[in-house]
KEMAR-550316 format. One record per residue (C-alpha): residue in three letters; x, y, z. Coordinates in steps of 0.25 Angstrom, whole numbers, plus 5000, padded with zeros to 4 digits. Example, Ala and Ser with C-alpha at 12.3 -4.5 7.8 and 13.67 -1.06 7.14 Angstrom:
BEGIN
ALA504949825031
SER505549965029
end
This chain:
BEGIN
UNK501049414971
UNK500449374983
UNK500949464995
UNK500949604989
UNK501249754995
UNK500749864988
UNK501449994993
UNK501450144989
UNK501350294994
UNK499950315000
UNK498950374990
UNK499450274979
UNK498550174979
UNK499150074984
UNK497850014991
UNK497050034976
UNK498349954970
UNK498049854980
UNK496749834978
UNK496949814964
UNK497949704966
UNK496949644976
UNK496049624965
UNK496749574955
UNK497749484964
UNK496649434974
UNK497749454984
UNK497149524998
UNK497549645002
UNK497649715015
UNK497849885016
UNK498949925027
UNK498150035031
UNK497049945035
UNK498149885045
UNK498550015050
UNK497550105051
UNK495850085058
UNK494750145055
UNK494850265065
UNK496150305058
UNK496950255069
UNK497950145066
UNK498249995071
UNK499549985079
UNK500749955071
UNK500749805078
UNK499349795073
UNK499749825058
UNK500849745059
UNK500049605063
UNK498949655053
UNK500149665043
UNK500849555047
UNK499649475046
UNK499449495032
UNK500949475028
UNK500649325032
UNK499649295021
UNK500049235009
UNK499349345000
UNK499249495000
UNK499249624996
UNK499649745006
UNK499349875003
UNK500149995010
UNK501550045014
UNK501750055028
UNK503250065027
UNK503350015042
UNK502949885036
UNK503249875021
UNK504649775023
UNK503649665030
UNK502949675017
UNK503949685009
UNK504549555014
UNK503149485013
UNK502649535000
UNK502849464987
UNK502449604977
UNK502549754981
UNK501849864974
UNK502449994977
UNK501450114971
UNK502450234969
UNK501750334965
UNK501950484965
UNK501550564976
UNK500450634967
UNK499850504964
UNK499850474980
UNK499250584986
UNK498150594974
UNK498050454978
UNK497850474993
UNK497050614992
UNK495950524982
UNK495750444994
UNK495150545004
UNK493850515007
UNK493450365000
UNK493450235009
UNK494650145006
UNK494849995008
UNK496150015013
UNK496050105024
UNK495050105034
UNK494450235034
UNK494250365023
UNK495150455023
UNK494450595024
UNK495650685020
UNK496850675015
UNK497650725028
UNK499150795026
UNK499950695035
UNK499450585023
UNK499750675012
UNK501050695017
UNK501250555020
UNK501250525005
UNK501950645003
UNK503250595011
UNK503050445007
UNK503950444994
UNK505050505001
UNK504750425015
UNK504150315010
UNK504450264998
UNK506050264998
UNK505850155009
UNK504950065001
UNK505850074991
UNK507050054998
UNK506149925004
UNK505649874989
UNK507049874985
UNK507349774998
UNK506249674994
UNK506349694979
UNK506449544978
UNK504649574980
UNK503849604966
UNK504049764967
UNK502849834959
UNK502950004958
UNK502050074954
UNK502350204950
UNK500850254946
UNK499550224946
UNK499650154931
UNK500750074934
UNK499950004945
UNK498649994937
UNK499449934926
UNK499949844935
UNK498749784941
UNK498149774926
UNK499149684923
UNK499049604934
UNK497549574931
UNK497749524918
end
């Protein structure tokens, strides 16, 4: 496991998940929201991103955090392991609304409400989202496909990893 997406519904934790595997893999770790977005809550051009991302994919070691379907076959096709954090839609708006208002590592502001056109976002994302990511894991199954279908299962997972 050197080259590593980890991917999911926004509000699962996918950026926690990360940091976990950081630590126990000593694998560094970049957040695609840090490419995307700045601090004013304006975003980077799409050109920008991509050199960022593309950057990044040329290492020989690490972790990617974030779904950015635009851009998820690149990583497929660079990666070595996918985690895919499935979780149900409770799960992810719990998940997202817990975050309002606490400084994150991973994006470069606080959010300050848990506005409706996000809420929606997760919403929609498994019936527009995750059939696409599915139907792209079926492609490269050839990768080492971890999902997660809860919280425990991805906690168990990382315990065993450690030992």
């Amino acid at each position: 496991m050197k080259k590593v997406i980890v991917i999911g519904c926004p509000g699962a934790g996918k950026s926690e998940f990360a940091r976990r595997l950081k630590n126990t893999t000593q694998l560094p770790l970049y957040y695609l929201d840090m490419l995307w977005h700045k601090a004013d809550k304006t975003n980077f051009t799409q050109d920008e991103f991509d050199i960022k991302l593309i950057n990044i994919l040329k290492q020989d070691k690490w972790i990617i955090d974030g779904n950015y379907l635009r851009t998820l076959e690149i990583r497929l096709k660079e990666c070595d392991t996918v985690f895919l954090l499935d979780y149900s839609l409770a799960t992810c708006l719990s998940g997202a609304n817990s975050r309002i208002g606490k400084k994150r590592e991973d994006m470069p502001w606080i959010e300050t409400e848990f506005d409706g056109e996000f809420k929606q976002w997760i919403m929609n994302f498994p019936v527009k989202q995750l059939p696409q990511i599915y139907n792209l894991l079926r492609k490269y199954k050839q990768k080492n496909i971890n999902i997660f279908k809860s919280r425990e299962d991805a906690d168990n997972y990382l315990h065993l990893l450690k030992k």
